[in-house]
matplotlib code that plots the C-alpha trace (Angstrom):
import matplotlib.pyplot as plt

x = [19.1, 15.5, 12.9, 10.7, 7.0, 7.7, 4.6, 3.7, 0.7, -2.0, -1.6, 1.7, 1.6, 2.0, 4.9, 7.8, 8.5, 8.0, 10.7, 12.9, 13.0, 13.3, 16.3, 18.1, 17.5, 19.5, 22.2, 22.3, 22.3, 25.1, 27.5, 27.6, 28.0, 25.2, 24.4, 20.9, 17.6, 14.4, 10.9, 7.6, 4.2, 0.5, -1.3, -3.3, -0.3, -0.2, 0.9, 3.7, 4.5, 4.7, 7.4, 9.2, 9.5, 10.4, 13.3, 14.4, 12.6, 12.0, 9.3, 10.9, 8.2, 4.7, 2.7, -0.4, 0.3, -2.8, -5.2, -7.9, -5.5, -5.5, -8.9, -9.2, -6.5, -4.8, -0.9, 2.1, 5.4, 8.6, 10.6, 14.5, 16.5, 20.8, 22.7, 25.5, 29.1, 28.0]
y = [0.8, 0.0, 1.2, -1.1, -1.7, 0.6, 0.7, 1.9, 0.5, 2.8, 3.1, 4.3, 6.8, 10.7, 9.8, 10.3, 6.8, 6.9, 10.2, 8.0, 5.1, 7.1, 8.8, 5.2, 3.7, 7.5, 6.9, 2.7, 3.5, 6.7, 4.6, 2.0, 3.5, 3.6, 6.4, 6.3, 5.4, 4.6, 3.7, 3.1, 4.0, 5.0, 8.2, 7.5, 7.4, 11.4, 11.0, 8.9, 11.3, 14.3, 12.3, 11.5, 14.4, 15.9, 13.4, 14.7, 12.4, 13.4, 12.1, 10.7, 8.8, 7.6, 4.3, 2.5, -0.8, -2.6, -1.8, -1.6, 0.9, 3.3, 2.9, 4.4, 6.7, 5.1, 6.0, 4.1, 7.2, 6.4, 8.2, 8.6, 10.6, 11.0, 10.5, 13.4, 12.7, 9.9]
z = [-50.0, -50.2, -47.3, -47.3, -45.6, -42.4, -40.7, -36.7, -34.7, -34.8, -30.6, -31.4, -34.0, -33.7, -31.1, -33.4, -33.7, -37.8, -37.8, -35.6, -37.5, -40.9, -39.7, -38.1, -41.7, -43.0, -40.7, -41.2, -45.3, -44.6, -42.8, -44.8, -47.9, -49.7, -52.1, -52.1, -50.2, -52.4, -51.5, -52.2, -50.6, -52.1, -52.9, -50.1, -47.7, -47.6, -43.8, -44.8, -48.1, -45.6, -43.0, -46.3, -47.7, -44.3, -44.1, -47.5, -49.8, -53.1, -55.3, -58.4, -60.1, -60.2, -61.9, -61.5, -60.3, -62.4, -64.8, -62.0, -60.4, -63.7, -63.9, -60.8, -61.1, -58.1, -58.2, -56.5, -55.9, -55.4, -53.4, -53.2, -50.5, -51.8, -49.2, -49.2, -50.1, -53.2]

ax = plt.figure().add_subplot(projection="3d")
ax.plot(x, y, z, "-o")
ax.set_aspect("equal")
plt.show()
């Protein structure tokens, strides 16, 4: 299952609400299934590195997504969090 684009209104953040919805898309993915959760975000996310690593994301891989973005050394990680018993 693919996370993708999970984002909180900056009014709303430092409430939990990013935790929260990590863990529903855990549960969503466990009971139905799925082996796996992967996702995306930027180097510049760190705030969003630390919840997923938290949540029991691990960083699996790393590209730059032009060749603007090497230039600059700016990275894309992907993330994936196994989901026990698969």
């Amino acid at each position: 299952l693919e996370l993708k684009r999970m984002s909180v209104s900056k009014d709303y953040r430092g409430r939990g609400i990013s935790k929260a919805l990590c863990g529903e898309v855990l549960r969503f993915a466990r009971a139905r299934g799925y082996g796996a959760v992967v996702l995306s975000t930027s180097m510049v996310q760190v705030a969003a590195q630390q919840l997923y690593e938290g949540q029991g994301f691990r960083k699996v891989g790393a590209f730059s997504p032009s060749l603007l973005g090497s230039l600059l050394c700016f990275q894309i990680f992907h993330y994936r969090c196994d989901l026990p018993g698969h």
